[in-house]
C-alpha positions in Angstrom: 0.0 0.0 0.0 0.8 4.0 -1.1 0.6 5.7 2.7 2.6 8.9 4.1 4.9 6.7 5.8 6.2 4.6 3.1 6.4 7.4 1.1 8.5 9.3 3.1 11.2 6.7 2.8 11.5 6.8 -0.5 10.2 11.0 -1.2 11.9 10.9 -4.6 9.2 8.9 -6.0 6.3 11.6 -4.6 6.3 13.2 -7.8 5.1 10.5 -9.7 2.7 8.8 -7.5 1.0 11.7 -6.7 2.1 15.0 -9.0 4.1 17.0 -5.7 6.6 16.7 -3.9 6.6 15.5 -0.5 7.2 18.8 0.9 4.8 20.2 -1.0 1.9 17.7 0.3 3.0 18.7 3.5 2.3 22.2 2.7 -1.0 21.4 0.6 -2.2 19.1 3.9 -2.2 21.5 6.3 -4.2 23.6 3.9 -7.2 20.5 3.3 -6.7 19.7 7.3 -8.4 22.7 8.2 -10.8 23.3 4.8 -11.9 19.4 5.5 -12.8 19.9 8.4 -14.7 23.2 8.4 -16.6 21.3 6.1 -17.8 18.4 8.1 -18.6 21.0 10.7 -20.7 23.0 8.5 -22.7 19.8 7.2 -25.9 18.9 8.1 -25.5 15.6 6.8 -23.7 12.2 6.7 -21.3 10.7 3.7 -24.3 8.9 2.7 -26.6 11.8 2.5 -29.0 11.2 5.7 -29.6 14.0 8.3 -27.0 14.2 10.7 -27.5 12.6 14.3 -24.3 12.3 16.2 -21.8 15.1 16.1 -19.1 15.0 13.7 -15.9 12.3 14.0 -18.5 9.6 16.0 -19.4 6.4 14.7 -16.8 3.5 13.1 -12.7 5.2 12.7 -11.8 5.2 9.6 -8.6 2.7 8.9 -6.3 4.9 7.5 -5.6 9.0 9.0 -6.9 11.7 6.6 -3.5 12.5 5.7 -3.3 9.2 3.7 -6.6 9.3 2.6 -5.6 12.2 0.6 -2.8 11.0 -0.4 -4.3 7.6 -1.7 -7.2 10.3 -3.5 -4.1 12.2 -5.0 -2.6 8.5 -6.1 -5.9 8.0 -7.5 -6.2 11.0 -9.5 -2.5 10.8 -11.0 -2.5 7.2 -11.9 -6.5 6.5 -12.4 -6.7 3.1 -11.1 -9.9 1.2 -10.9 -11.2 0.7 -7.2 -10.6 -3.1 -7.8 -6.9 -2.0 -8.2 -6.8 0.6 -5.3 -9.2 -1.9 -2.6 -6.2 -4.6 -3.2 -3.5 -1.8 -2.9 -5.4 -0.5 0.5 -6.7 -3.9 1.7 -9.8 -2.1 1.5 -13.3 -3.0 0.3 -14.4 -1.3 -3.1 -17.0 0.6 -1.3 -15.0 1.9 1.2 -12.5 3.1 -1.5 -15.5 4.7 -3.1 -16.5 6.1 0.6 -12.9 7.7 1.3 -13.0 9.0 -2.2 -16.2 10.5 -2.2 -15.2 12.6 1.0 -11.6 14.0 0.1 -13.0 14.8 -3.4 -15.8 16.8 -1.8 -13.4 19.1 0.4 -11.3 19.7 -2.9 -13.8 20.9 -4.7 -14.4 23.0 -2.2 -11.0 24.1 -1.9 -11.0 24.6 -5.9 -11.1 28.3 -6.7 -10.0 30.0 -10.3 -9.1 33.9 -10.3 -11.6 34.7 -13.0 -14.7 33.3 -11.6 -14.9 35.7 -8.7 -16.6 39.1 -8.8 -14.6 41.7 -11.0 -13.9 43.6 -7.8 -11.8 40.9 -6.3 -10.2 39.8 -9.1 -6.2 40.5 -9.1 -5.2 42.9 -12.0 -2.4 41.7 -13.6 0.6 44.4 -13.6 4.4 43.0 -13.5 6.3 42.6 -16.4 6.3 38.9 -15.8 2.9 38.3 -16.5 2.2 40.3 -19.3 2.7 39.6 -22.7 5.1 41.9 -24.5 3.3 42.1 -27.9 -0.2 42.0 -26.4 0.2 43.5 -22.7 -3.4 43.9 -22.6 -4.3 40.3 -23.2 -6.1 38.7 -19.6 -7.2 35.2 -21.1 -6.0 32.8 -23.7 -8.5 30.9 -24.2 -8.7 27.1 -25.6 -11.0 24.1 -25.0 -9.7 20.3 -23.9 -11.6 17.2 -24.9 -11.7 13.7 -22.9 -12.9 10.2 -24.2 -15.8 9.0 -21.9 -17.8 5.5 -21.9 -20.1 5.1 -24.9 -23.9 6.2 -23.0 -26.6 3.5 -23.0 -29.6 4.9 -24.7 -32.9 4.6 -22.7 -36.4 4.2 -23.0 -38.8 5.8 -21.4 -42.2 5.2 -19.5 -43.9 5.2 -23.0 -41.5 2.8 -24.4 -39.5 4.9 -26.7 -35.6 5.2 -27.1 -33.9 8.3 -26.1 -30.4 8.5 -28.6 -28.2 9.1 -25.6 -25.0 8.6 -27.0 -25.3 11.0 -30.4 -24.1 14.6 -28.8 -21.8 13.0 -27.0 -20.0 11.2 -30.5 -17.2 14.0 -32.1 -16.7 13.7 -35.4 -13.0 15.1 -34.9 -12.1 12.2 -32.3 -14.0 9.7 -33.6 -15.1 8.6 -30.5 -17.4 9.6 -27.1 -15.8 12.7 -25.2 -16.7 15.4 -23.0 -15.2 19.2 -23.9 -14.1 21.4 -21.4 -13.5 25.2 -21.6 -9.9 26.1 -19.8 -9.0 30.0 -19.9 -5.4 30.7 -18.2 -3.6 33.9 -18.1 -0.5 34.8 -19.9 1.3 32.9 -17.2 -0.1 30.0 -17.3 -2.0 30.1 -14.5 -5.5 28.4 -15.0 -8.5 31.2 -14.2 -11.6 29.6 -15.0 -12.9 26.7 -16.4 -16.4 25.5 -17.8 -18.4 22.8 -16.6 -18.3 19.4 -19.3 -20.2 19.0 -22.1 -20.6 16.8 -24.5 -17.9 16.8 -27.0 -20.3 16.4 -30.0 -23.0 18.0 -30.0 -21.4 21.7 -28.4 -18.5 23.2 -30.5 -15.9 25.4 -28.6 -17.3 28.8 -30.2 -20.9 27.7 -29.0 -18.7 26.6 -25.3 -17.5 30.0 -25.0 -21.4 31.6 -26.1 -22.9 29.4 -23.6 -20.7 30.5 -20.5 -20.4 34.3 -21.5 -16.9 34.5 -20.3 -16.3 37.4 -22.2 -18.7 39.7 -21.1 -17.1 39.6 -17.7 -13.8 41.3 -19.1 -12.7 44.8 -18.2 -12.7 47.4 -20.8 -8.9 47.4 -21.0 -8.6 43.6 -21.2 -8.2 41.3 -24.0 -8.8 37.7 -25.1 -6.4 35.6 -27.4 -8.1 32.7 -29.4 -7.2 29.8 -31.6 -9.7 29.5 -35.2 -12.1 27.7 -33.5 -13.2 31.1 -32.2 -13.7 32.7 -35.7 -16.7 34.4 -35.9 -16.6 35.8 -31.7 -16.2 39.2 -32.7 -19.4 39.4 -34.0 -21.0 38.7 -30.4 -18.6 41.1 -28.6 -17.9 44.1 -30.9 -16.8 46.5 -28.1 -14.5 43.6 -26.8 -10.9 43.4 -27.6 -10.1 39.9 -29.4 -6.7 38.4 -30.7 -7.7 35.7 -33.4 -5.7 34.1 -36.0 -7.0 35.1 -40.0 -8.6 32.0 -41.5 -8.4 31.0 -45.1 -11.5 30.1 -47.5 -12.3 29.0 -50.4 -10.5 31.3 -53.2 -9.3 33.2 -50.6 -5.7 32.1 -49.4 -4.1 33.8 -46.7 -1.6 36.7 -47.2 2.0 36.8 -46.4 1.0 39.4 -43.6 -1.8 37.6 -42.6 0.3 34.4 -41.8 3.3 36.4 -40.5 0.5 37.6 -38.1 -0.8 34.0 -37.2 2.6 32.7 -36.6 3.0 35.7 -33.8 -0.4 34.6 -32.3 0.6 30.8 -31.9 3.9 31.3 -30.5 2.0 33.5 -27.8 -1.3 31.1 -27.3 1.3 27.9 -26.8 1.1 29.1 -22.8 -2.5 27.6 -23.0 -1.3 24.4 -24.8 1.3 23.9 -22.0 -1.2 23.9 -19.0 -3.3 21.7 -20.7 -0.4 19.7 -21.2 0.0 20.2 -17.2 -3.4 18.9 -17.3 -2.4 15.5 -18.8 -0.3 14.7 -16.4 -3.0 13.5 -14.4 -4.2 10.5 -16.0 -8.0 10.7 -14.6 -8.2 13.5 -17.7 -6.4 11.5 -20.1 -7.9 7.8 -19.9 -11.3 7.1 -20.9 -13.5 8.1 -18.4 -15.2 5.3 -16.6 -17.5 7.1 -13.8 -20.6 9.1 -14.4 -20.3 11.3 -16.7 -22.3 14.0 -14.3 -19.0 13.7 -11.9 -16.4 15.0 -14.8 -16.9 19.1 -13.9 -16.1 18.1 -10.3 -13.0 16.3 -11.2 -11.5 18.6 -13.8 -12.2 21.2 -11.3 -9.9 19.4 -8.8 -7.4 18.7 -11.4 -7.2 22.0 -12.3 -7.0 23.4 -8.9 -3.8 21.4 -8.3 -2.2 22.1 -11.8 -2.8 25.5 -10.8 -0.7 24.9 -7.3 2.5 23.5 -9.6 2.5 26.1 -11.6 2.3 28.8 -8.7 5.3 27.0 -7.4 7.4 25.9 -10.3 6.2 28.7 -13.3 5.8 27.1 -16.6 9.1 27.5 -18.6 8.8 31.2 -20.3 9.4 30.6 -24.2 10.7 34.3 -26.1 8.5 34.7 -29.0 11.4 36.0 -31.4 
């Protein structure tokens, strides 16, 4: 079994198992400790959703201490094992892996929190040198969207007998396959400041994404958005908004040698986005196909998210000169 104590033996390994160092988890621990239980204390109810009789911590001990439960719900989320797997890792049953799960995930979703989504007045302005971008020093968001392979939905019927085509806006034509789509908008640093809740990956395109969740009607009048071509055709929603988008080509209408010298200046300044979701990836839970219900995905790749966004605070993603 994966706990604190074997793991401390051997820290070098942290990274892997888990995305952190050891230090690091230390750090992040004391943080959930207290958010974890604030939560329970707030609660009205049990783990299994019934009305709360006895005060919080009585009843049956738990096996392991909350510091390796969250590290064994850190090993899950890195590695993405089934609950087989993890139950014979932990000597656990499968529904108490489910049980321990369930709880840790719930107090880091609560602990999940992206710069953007909070009211405009509260939102940090970005300033320094180092998190501007030289070329575009008024860009706040890059923009891009991340797609996942999910379980191919059963189609149901209903009490009249007829079959509802479940799995259709789900199927994307570009992956040939079932997925979910997620909207991720980071900052010029990297830093991940908001993202959308999943979709499915076939029947919502990224420019519809980005209508549905009016992301950029919350931008400042001094602030700008940069946007792959998927996002073609924005600018007609926003007209007072400021909007860095590459030129697209059409029929009898090639792109000019200005027009891709100015494309090639955009991608080289949009990668930052490509590398966080690349940060993303590193946690296998948003890589494999996923196996849980599909209505559990936002909370996950909130999670995910919220700890890409603790790496990056503490190692900055590698700053590429656009010349």
């Amino acid at each position: 079994m994966i706990t604190y104590e074997k793991l401390s033996k051997k820290p070098q390994v942290a990274q892997r198992l888990i995305g952190m160092t050891l230090t690091e988890f230390d750090a992040f621990y004391a943080e959930f400790e207290t958010a974890h239980e604030a939560r329970l204390q707030a609660s009205q109810l049990t783990q299994r959703g019934q009305r709360r009789q006895r005060c919080v911590g009585a009843g049956r001990k738990h096996k392991y201490t909350l510091r390796n439960r969250l590290l064994m719900t850190l090993f899950w989320l890195k590695t993405y094992t089934t609950y087989e797997l993890l139950s014979f890792f932990y000597d656990l049953d499968k529904t108490n892996i489910e049980d321990n799960l369930k709880a840790i995930l719930a107090t880091l979703e609560n602990m999940a929190t992206f710069e953007f989504e909070r009211p405009s007045a509260d939102r940090k302005k970005l300033r320094s040198v180092g998190e501007v971008m030289d070329a575009f020093p008024d860009v706040r968001l890059v923009i891009d969207a991340k797609e996942q392979c999910v379980e191919r939905p059963k189609n149901k019927k209903d009490k009249e007998g007829n079959v509802h085509d479940y799995q259709k806006p789900y199927y994307s034509g570009k992956k040939k396959t079932h997925t979910l789509k997620n909207q991720v908008a980071v900052a010029p640093h990297g830093r991940i400041e908001a993202v959308s809740a999943s979709v499915p990956g076939g029947a919502i395109h990224d420019l519809t994404l980005l209508r549905q969740t009016d992301l950029l009607s919350r931008l400042d009048d001094h602030e700008a958005v940069m946007m792959d071509k998927g996002y073609v055709g924005i600018a007609a929603d926003y007209p007072t908004k400021r909007l860095y988008l590459p030129y697209k080509a059409s029929r009898n209408h090639p792109l000019t040698e200005e027009q891709k010298a100015y494309n090639r200046l955009l991608a080289k300044y949009r990668i930052v986005v490509e590398h966080t979701i690349a940060q993303l990836n590193k946690f296998q839970i948003l890589v494999q196909r996923f196996r849980h219900q599909l209505s559990k995905h936002s909370c996950i790749f909130r999670i995910v998210a919220s700890l890409v966004n603790r790496r990056i605070q503490l190692h900055p993603l590698k700053q590429y000169s656009p010349a």
